[in-house]
C-alpha positions in Angstrom: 0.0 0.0 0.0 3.0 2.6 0.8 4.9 2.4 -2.2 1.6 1.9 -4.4 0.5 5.6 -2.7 3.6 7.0 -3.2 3.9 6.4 -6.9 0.6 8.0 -7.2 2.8 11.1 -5.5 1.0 10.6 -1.9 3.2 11.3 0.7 2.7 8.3 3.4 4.9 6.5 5.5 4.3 3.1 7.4 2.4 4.6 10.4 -0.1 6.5 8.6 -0.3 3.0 6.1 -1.1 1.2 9.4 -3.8 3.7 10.7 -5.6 3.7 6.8 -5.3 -0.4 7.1 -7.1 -0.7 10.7 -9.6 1.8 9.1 -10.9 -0.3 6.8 -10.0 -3.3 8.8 -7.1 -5.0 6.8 -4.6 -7.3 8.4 -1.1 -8.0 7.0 -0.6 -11.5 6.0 2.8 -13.2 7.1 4.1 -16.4 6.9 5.6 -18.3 9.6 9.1 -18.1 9.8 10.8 -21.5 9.1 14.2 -22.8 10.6 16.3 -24.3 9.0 19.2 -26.2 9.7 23.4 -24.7 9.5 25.6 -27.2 7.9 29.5 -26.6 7.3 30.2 -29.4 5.2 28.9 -29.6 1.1 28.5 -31.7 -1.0 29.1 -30.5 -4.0 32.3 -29.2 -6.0 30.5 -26.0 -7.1 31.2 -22.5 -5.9 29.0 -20.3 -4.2 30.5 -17.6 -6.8 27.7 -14.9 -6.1 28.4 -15.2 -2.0 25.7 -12.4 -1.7 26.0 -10.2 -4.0 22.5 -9.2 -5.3 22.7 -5.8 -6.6 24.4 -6.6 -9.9 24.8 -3.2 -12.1 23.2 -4.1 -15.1 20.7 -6.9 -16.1 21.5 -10.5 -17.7 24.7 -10.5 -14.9 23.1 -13.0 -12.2 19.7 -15.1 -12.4 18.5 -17.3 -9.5 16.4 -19.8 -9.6 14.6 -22.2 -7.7 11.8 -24.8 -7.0 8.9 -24.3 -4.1 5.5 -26.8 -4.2 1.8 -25.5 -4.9 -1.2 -27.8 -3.9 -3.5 -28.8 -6.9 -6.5 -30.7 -5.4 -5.2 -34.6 -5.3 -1.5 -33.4 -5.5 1.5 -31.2 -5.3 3.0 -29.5 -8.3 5.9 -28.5 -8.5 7.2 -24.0 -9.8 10.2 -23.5 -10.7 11.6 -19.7 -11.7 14.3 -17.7 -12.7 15.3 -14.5 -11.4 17.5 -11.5 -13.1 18.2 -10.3 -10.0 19.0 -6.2 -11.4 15.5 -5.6 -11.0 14.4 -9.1 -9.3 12.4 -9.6 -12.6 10.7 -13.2 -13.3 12.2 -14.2 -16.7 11.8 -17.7 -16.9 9.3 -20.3 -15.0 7.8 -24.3 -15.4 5.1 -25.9 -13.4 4.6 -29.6 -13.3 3.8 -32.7 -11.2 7.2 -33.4 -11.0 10.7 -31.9 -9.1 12.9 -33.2 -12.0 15.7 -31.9 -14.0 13.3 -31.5 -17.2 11.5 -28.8 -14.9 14.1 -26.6 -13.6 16.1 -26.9 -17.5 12.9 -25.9 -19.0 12.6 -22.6 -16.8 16.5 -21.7 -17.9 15.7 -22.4 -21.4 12.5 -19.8 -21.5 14.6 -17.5 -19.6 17.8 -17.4 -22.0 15.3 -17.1 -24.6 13.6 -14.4 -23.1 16.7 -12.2 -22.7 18.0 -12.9 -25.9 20.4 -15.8 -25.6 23.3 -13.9 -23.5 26.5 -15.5 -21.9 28.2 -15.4 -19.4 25.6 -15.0 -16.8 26.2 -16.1 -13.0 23.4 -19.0 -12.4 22.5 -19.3 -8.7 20.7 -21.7 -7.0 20.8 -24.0 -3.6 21.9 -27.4 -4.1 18.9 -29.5 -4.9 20.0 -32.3 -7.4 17.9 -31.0 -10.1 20.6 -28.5 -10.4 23.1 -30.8 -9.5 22.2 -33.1 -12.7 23.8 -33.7 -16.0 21.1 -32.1 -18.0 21.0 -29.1 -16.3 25.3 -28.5 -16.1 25.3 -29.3 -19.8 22.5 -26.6 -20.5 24.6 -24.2 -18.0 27.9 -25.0 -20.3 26.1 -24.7 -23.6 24.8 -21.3 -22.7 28.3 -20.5 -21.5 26.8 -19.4 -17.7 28.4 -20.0 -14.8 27.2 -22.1 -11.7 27.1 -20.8 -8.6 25.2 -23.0 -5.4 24.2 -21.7 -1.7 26.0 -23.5 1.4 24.3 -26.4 1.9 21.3 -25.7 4.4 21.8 -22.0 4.0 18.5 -20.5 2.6 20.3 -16.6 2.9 22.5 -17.6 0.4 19.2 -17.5 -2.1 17.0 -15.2 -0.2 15.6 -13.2 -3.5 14.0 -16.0 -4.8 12.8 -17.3 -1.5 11.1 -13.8 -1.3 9.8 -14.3 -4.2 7.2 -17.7 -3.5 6.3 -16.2 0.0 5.3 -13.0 -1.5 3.1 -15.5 -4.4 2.4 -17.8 -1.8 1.1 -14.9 0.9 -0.2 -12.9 -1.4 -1.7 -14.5 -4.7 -2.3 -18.5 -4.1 -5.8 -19.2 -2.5 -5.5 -20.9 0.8 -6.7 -24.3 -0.5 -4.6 -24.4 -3.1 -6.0 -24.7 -7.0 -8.3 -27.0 -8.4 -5.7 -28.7 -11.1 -2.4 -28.2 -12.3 -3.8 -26.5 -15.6 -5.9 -23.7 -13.0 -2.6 -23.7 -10.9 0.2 -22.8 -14.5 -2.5 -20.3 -15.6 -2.8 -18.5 -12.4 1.0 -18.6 -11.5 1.7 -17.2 -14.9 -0.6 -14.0 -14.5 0.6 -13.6 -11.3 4.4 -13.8 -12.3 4.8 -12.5 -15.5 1.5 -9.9 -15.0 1.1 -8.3 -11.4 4.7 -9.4 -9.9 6.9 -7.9 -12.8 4.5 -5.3 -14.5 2.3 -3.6 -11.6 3.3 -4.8 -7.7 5.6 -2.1 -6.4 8.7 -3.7 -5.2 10.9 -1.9 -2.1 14.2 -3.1 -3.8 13.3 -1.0 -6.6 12.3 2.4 -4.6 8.6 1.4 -5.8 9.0 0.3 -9.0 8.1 -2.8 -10.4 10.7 -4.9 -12.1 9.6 -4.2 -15.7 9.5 -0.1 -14.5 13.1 -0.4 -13.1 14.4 -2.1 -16.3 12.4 0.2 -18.7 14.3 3.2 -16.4 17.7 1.7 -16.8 17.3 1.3 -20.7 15.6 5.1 -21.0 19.3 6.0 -18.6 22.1 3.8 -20.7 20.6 2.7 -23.8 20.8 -0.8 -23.3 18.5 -3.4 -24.6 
């Protein structure tokens, strides 16, 4: 509500936001906090080469991804997305009934398509096996990108994207669940590629959405 007044060129900071939400009798949702275990040991070769960094300078220079699980009636199914984390844009996602490697290479491939095939990009993402697989490294080394994996048990070392299904699952996925996979991809799209990148205002972005930050930078630089 803050940033959404604001843009409209309200003044309004958090206190008078919370007096307007008791008016009209709105509660904040928030999800419980989970805790998760600290591990020292991986198990896995791979680097974490981002180690925090999530303010690259220009777009196409780190993507995140990841996999969270969305009920659908008789059975889980199973988002996975990529993130461009300049202006934490949703450029690539796959739902199915499945956590496989086909899911998780599918959402890189719509994403590197969507950005126009670039190189060189830092991929990060925790270390399920999914990204741990043969498919998924060969995709990474065809599209010359370079792996980069959280500390095992270390959900900070991804915290975007983790911000990213609590802020669809809090905000946007009915409390049941959907109906069906095909009511759960159709829903999930709209609200990822539609209200999260195009119209929610987003506080990394001093209010803008992701597609409003990029279309700023590219008005700034010139850059596609």
């Amino acid at each position: 509500m803050k940033y959404a007044l604001q843009n409209q060129g309200i003044k309004v900071g958090r206190y008078l936001v919370r007096k307007l939400m008791r008016n009209l009798g709105l509660i904040s949702k928030q999800r419980r906090k989970h805790r998760y275990q600290s591990y020292t040991v991986d198990d896995t070769g791979t680097v974490n080469v981002l180690n925090r960094q999530f303010s690259p300078a220009k777009p196409n220079r780190v993507w995140t991804s990841d996999i969270t699980y969305i009920w659908t009636g008789k059975s889980w199914a199973y988002l996975a997305v990529v993130l461009d984390l300049y202006a934490r844009r949703v450029i690539g996602w796959s739902i199915s009934d499945q956590a496989s490697q086909q899911l998780v290479t599918k959402a890189l491939d719509d994403a590197w398509q969507c950005r126009g095939k670039p190189s060189g990009v830092i991929f990060h993402t925790d270390q399920g096996s999914q990204y741990k697989s043969h498919m998924f490294r060969h995709k990474l080394q065809q599209y010359a990108m370079v792996q980069s994996m959280s500390r095992k048990g270390n959900c900070w070392d991804n915290a975007p994207t983790e911000r990213l299904f609590r802020s669809l699952k809090t905000e946007w996925i009915p409390k049941l669940g959907y109906h069906s996979i095909q009511e759960a991809r159709l829903d999930v799209g709209l609200y990822l590629m539609e209200y999260y990148n195009r119209i929610r205002p987003h506080q990394f972005n001093q209010g803008f959405s992701p597609y409003e930050a990029e279309q700023k930078l590219k008005t700034v630089s010139n850059i596609c």
